[in-house]
C-alpha positions as semicolon CSV with decimal commas, in nm:
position;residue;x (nm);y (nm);z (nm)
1;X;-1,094;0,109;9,380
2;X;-1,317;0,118;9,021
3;X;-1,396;-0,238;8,896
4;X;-1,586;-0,181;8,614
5;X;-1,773;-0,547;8,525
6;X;-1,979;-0,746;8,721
7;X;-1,851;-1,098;8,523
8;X;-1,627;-1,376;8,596
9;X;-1,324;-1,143;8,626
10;X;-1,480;-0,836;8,794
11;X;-1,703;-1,026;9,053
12;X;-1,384;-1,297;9,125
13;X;-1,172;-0,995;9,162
14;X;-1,367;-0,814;9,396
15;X;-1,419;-1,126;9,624
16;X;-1,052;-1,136;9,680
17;X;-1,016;-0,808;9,724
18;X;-1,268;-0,803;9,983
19;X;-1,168;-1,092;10,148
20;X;-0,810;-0,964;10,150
21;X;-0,832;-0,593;10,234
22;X;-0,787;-0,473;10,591
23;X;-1,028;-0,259;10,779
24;X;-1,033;0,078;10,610
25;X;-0,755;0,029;10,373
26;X;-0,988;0,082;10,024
27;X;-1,334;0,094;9,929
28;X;-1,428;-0,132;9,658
29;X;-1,744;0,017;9,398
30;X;-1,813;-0,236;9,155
31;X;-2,059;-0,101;8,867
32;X;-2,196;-0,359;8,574
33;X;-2,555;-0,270;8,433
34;X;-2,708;-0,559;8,601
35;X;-2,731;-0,663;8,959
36;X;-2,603;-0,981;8,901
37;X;-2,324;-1,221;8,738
38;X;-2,480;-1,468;8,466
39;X;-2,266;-1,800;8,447
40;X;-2,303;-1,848;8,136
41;X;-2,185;-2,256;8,049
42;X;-2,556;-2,315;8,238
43;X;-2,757;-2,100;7,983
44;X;-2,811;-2,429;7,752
45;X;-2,952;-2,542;8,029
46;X;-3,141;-2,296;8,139
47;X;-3,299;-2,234;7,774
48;X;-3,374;-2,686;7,790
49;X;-3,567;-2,584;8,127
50;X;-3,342;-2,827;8,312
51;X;-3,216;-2,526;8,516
52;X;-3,417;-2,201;8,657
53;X;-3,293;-1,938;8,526
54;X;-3,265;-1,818;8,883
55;X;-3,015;-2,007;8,934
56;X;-2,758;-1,914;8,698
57;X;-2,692;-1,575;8,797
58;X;-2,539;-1,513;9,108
59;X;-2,685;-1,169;9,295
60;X;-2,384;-0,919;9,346
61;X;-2,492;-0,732;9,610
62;X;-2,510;-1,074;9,842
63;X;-2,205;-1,219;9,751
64;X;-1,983;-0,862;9,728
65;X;-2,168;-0,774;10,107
66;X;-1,823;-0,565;10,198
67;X;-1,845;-0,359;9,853
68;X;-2,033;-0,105;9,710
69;X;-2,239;-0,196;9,396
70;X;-2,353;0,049;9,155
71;X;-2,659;-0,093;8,891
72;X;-2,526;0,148;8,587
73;X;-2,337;0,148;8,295
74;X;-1,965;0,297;8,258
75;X;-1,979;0,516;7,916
76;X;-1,575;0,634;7,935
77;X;-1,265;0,632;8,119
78;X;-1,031;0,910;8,119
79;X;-0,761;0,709;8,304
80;X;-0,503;1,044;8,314
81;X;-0,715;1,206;8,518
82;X;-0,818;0,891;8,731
83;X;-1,221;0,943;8,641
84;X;-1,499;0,773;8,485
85;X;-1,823;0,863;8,323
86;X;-2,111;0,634;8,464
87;X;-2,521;0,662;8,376
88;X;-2,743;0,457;8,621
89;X;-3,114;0,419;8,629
90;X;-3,131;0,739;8,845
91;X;-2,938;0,979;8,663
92;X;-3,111;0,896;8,365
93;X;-3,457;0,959;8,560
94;X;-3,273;1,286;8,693
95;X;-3,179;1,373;8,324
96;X;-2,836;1,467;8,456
97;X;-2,661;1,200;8,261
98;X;-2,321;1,064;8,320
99;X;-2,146;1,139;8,606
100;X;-1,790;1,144;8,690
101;X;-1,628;0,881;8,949
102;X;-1,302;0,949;9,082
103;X;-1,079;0,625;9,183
104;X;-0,736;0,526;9,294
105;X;-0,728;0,166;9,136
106;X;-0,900;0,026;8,834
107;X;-0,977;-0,297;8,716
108;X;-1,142;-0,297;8,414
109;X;-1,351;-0,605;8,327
110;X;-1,638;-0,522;8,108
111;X;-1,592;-0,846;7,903
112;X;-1,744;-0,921;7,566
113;X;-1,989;-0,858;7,294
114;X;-2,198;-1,096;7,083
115;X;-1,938;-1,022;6,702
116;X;-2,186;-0,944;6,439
117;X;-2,099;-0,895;6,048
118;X;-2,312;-0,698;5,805
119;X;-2,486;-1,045;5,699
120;X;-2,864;-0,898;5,534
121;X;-3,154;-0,937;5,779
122;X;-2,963;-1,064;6,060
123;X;-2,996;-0,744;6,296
124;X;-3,382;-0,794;6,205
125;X;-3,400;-1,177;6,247
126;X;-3,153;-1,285;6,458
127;X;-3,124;-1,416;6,826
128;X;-2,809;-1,377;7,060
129;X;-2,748;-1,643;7,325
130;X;-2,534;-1,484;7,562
131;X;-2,760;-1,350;7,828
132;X;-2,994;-1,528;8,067
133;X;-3,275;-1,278;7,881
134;X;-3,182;-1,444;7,569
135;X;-3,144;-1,792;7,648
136;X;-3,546;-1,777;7,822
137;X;-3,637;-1,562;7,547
138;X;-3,483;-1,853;7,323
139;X;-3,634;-2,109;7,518
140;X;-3,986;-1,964;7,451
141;X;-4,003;-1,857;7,145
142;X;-3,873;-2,191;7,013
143;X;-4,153;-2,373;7,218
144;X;-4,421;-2,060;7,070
145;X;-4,273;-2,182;6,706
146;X;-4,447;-2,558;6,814
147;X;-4,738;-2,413;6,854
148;X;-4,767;-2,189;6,572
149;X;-4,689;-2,506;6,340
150;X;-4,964;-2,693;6,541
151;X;-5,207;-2,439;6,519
152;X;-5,179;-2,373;6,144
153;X;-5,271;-2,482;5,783
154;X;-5,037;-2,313;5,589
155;X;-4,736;-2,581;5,484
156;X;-4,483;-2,287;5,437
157;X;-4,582;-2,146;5,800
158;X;-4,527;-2,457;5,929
159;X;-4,197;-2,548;5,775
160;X;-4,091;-2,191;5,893
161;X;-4,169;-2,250;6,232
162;X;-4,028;-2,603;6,236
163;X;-3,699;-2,525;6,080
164;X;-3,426;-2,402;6,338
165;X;-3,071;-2,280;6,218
166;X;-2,789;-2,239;6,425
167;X;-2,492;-2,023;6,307
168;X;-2,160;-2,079;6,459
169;X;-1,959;-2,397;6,588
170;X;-1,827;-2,296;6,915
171;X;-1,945;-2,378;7,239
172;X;-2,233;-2,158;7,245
173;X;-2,361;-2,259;6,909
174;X;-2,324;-2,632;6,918
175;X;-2,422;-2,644;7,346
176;X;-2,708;-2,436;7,266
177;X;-2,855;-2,618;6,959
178;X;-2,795;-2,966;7,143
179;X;-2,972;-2,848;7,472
180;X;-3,276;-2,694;7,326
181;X;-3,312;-2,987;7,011
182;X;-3,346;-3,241;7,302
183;X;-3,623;-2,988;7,474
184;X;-3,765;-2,922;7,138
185;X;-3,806;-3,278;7,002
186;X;-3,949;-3,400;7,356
187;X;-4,218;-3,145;7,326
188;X;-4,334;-3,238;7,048
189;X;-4,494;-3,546;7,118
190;X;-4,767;-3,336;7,287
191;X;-4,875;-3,209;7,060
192;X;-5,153;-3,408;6,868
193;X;-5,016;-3,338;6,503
194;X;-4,658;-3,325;6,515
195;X;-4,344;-3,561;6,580
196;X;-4,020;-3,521;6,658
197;X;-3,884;-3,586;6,342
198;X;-4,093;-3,286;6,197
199;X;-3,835;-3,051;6,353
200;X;-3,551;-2,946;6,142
201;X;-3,177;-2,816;6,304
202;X;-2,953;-2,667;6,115
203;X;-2,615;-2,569;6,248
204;X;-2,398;-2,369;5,986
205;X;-2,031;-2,314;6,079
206;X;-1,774;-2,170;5,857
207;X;-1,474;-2,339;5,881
208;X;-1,449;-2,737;5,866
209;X;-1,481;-2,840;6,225
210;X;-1,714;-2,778;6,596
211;X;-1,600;-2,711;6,920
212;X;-1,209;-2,649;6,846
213;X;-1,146;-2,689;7,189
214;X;-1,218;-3,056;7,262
215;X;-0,937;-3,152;6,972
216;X;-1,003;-3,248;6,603
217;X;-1,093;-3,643;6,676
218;X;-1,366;-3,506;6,954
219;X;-1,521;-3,266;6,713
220;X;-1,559;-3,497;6,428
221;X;-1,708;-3,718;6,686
222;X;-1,975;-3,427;6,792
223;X;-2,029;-3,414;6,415
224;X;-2,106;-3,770;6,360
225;X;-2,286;-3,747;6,671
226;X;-2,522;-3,454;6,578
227;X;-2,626;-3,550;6,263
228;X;-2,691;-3,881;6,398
229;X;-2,942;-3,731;6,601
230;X;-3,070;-3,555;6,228
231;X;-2,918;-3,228;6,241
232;X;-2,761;-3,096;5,938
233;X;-2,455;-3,025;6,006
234;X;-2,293;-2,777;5,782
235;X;-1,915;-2,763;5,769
236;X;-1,701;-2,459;5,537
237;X;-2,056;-2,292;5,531
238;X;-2,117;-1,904;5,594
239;X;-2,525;-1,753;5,633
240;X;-2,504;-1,499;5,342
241;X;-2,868;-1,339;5,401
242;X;-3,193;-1,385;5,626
243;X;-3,423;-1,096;5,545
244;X;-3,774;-1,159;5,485
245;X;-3,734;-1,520;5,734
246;X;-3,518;-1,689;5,440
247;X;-3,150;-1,843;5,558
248;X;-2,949;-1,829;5,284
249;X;-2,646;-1,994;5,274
250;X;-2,347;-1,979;5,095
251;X;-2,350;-2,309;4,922
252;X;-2,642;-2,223;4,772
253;X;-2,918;-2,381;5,023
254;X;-3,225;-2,118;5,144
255;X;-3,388;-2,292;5,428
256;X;-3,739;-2,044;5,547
257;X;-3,680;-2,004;5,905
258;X;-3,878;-1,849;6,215
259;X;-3,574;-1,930;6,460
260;X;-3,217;-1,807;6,343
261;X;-2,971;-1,812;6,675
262;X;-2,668;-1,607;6,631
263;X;-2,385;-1,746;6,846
264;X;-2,061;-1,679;6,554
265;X;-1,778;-1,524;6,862
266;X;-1,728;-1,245;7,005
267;X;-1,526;-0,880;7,048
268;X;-1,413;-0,688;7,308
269;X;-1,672;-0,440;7,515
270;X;-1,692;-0,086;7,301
271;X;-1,650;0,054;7,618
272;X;-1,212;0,004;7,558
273;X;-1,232;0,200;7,242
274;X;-1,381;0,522;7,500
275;X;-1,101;0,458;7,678
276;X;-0,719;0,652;7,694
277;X;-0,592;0,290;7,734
278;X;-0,334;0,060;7,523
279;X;-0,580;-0,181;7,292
280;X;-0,419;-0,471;7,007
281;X;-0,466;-0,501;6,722
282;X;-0,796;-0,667;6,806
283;X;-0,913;-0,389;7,017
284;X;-0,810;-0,546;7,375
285;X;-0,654;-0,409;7,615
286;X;-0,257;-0,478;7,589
287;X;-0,203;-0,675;7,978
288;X;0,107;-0,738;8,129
289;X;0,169;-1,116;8,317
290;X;0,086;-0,948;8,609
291;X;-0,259;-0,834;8,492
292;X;-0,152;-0,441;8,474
293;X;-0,234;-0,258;8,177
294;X;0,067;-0,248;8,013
295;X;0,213;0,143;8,040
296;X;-0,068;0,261;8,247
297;X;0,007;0,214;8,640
298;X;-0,289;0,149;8,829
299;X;-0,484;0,013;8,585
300;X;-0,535;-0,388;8,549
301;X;-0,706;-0,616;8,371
302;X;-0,804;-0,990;8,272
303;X;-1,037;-1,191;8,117
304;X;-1,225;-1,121;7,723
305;X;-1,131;-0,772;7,749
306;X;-0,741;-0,825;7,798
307;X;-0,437;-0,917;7,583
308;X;-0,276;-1,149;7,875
309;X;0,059;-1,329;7,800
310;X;0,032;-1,721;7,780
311;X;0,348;-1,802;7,999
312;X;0,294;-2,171;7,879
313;X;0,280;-2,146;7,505
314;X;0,581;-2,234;7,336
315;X;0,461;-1,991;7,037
316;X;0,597;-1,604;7,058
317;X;0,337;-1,346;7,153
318;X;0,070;-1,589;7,223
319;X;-0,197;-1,465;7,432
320;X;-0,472;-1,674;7,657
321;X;-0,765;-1,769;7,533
322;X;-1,099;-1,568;7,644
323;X;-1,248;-1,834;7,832
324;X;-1,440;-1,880;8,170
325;X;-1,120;-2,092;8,271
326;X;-0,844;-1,878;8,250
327;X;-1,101;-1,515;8,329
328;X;-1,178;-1,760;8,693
329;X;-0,794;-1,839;8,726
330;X;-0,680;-1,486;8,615
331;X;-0,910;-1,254;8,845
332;X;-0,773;-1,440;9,182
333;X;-0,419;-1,360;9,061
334;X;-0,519;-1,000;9,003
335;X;-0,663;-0,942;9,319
336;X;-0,384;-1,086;9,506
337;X;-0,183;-0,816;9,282
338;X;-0,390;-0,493;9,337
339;X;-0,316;-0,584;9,739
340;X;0,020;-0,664;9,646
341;X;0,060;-0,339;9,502
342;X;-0,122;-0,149;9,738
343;X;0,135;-0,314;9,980
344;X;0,458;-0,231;9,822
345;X;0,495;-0,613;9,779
346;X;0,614;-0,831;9,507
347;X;0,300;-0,929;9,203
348;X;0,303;-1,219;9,076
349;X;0,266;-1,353;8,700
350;X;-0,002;-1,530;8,591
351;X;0,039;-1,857;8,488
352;X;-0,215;-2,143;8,381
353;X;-0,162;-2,448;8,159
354;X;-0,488;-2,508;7,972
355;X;-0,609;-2,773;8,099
356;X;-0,849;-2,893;7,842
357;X;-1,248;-2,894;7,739
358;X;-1,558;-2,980;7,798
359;X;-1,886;-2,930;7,624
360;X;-2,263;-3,100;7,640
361;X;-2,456;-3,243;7,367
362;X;-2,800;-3,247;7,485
363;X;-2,952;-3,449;7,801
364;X;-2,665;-3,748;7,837
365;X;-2,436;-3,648;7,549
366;X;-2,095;-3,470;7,599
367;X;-1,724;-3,466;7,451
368;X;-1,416;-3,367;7,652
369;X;-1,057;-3,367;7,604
370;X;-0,910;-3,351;7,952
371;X;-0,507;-3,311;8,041
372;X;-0,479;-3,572;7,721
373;X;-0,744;-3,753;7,777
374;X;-1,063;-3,777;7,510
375;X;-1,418;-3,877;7,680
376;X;-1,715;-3,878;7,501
377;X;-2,081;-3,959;7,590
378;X;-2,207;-3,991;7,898
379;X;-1,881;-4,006;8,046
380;X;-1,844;-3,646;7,918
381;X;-2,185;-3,526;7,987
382;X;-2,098;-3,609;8,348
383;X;-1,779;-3,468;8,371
384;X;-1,905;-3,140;8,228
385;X;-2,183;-3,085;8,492
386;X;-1,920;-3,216;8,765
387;X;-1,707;-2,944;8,667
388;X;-1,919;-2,644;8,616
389;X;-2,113;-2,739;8,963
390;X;-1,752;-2,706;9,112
391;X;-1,724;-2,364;8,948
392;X;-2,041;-2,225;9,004
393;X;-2,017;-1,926;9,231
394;X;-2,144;-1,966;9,606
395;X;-2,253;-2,292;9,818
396;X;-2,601;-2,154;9,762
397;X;-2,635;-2,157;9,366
398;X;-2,421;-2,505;9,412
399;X;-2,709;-2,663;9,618
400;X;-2,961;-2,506;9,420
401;X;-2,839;-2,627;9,092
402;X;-2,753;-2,973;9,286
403;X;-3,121;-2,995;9,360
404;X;-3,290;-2,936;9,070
405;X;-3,096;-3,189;8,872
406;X;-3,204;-3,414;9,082
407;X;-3,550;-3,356;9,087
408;X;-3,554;-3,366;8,664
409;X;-3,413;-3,693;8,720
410;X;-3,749;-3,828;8,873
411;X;-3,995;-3,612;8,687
412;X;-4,034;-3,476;8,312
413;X;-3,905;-3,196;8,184
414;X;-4,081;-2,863;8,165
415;X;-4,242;-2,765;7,811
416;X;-4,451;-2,424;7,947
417;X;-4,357;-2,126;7,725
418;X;-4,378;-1,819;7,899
419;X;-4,316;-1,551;7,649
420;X;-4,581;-1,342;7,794
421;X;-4,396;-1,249;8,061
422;X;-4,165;-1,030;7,824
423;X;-4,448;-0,752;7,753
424;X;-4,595;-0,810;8,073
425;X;-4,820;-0,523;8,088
426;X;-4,970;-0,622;7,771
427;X;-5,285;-0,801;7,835
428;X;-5,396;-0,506;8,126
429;X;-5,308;-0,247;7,820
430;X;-5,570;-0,456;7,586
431;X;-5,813;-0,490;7,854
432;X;-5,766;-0,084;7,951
433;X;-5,809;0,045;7,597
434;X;-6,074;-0,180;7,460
435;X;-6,223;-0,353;7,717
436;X;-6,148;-0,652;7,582
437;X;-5,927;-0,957;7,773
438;X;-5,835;-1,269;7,676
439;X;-6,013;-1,584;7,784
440;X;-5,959;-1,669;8,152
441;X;-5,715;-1,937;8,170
């Protein structure tokens, strides 16, 4: 068996399977180009510092001990002929490149890609949040954008660095802003010429509400709530341009900016296009309620890359939402099906009622809408680190999590910047070709 993806779906999936397979009955090879699944509803946190970012990736080799994981990257699938084209770190070193894996079963699970739109300046200027790289990279850069305005006496560099903006509404956007604005604002008042109120968020979102999710009376709530905290909010708002470090936006406003985070949704992996697979109209591929691909035998899939039926929606051809909830919920049902079918036995449909939302504000703010019910607060900033402790992967990243929570509750948080570390060879590279070093620290 192929599972292509190390994520939610193709890690899950995988864990069943080898918790359900007998001795000698398949051989599970997992391949994602990391080593590791990132769960990604802790990367606010990790980019505030209130998490290591350790901790919120889960290695795959430890938890998947009974399969065979392969660091590389799957390039195409030629699913008539059962084989797929894979480059790891060693055929590229080899200069062989891809090479062709043969498999019975395949469960393809590559997930998602940040969606980007041909807005001027932003492949030059703009951050993703949706790796743990980019949430540290986030994390220091925005603290590296403190010190720049501290450091300098040029009133335009300053307001550049001090000037944040935030494009898109959804849970990424609007977790990440609230996360690192609470990080960002505390850290200020060390520094000996700035305050808190210096610092300027800007979230832009272009239609008229946040967080869809949580319901309309819980987003206008986060609304009210973030610009309470003096963010500027902007609702029906699209970023038109960003070259040269200017946001401009489409009602006119041009905010100079060091910091632009992109976070406005998401498509399907490219790697379904090199595919001889069914995709929608939306480039996903077209699932069955059992999690097969629908036409192909021995092909499956779930999560952001799959068209999956919502048995509960009342409206024709709805499909479920690409979310951690239903990609958790979705890969146990299709592991239980790949042994199913493996078995001659009956599959089974998947089926899941959404069961609502959750999403932090910052340090002791949340909303939720839960089965009905609407939270907001601390209430909700509870229940959403209740329930994404419960989901975390393994007992071990639970604990760890567990712990360090509990130790920012007695001490301060963390305002190091660490950027260095991304061009780590850097200073040894100075000191080799000139001699020179920087000042011992």
């Amino acid at each position: 068996m192929l599972v292509v993806g190390g994520g939610y779906v193709g890690m899950y999936a995988a864990l069943h399977l080898q918790r359900g397979l007998r001795r000698g009955e398949a051989e599970v090879v997992v391949v994602d180009p990391e080593p590791y699944m990132t769960y990604q509803p802790f990367l606010p946190e990790a980019a505030a510092g209130s998490i290591s970012p350790r901790h919120v990736v889960v290695p795959l080799r430890r938890t998947l001990a009974k399969c065979q994981v392969l660091t590389g990257e799957v390039v195409s699938i030629t699913h008539a002929k059962r084989t797929a084209a894979v480059k790891t770190l060693a055929t590229e070193e080899e200069g062989t490149g891809a090479v062709d894996v043969r498999y019975d079963e395949l469960v393809l699970a590559p997930g998602s890609i940040s969606r980007t739109l041909p807005v001027p300046g932003l492949a030059d200027h703009g951050i993703g949040f949706k790796s743990v790289e980019e949430a540290i990279g986030l994390r220091n850069h925005v603290l590296e954008q403190l010190d720049i305005a501290s450091s300098t006496r040029d009133p335009q560099v300053r307001d550049a660095a001090l000037t944040f903006v935030f494009v898109g509404g959804g849970y990424a956007g609007v977790e990440a802003l609230g996360e690192l604005e609470d990080m960002a604002r505390y850290a200020a008042r060390y520094y000996h010429n700035l305050e808190p109120d210096d610092l300027k968020f800007i979230l832009v979102e272009a239609t008229g509400r946040i967080l869809p999710e949580v319901g309309e009376d819980m987003g206008r709530y986060a609304v009210r709530e973030l610009r309470g905290r003096n963010i500027d909010v902007r609702l029906q708002t699209r970023l038109e341009s960003c070259e040269n470090r200017v946001a401009v936006l489409s009602d006119g406003s041009r905010f100079p900016t060091r910091t632009l985070v992109w976070t406005a949704g998401v498509k399907p992996h490219p790697l379904l296009a090199a595919t001889d697979l069914p995709l929608d109209e939306r480039g996903r591929l077209t699932c069955t309620a059992q999690l097969q691909v629908d036409g192909a035998e021995h092909a499956w899939s779930a999560g952001d890359a799959a068209a999956v039926p919502d048995l509960t929606s009342d409206q024709p051809g709805a499909t479920c939402a690409p979310n951690a909830q239903h990609a958790v919920r979705q890969a146990k049902v299709l592991g239980r099906n790949v042994l199913a079918s493996l078995r001659g036995e009956a599959l089974q449909e998947y089926r899941h009622k959404y069961a609502g939302s959750v999403a932090s504000l910052g340090l002791h703010k949340g909303v939720a809408q839960v089965y009905g019910r609407k939270l907001k607060g601390y209430p909700a900033w509870f229940m959403h680190r209740a329930y994404h402790l419960s989901r975390v992967p393994t007992f071990n990243r639970k604990a760890r999590v567990l712990s360090e929570w509990a130790l920012a509750g007695l001490f301060k948080r963390e305002i190091v910047s660490l950027g260095s570390l991304e061009h780590p060879r850097a200073e040894f590279e100075l000191a080799a070709g000139t001699g020179r070093h920087p000042e011992a620290s």
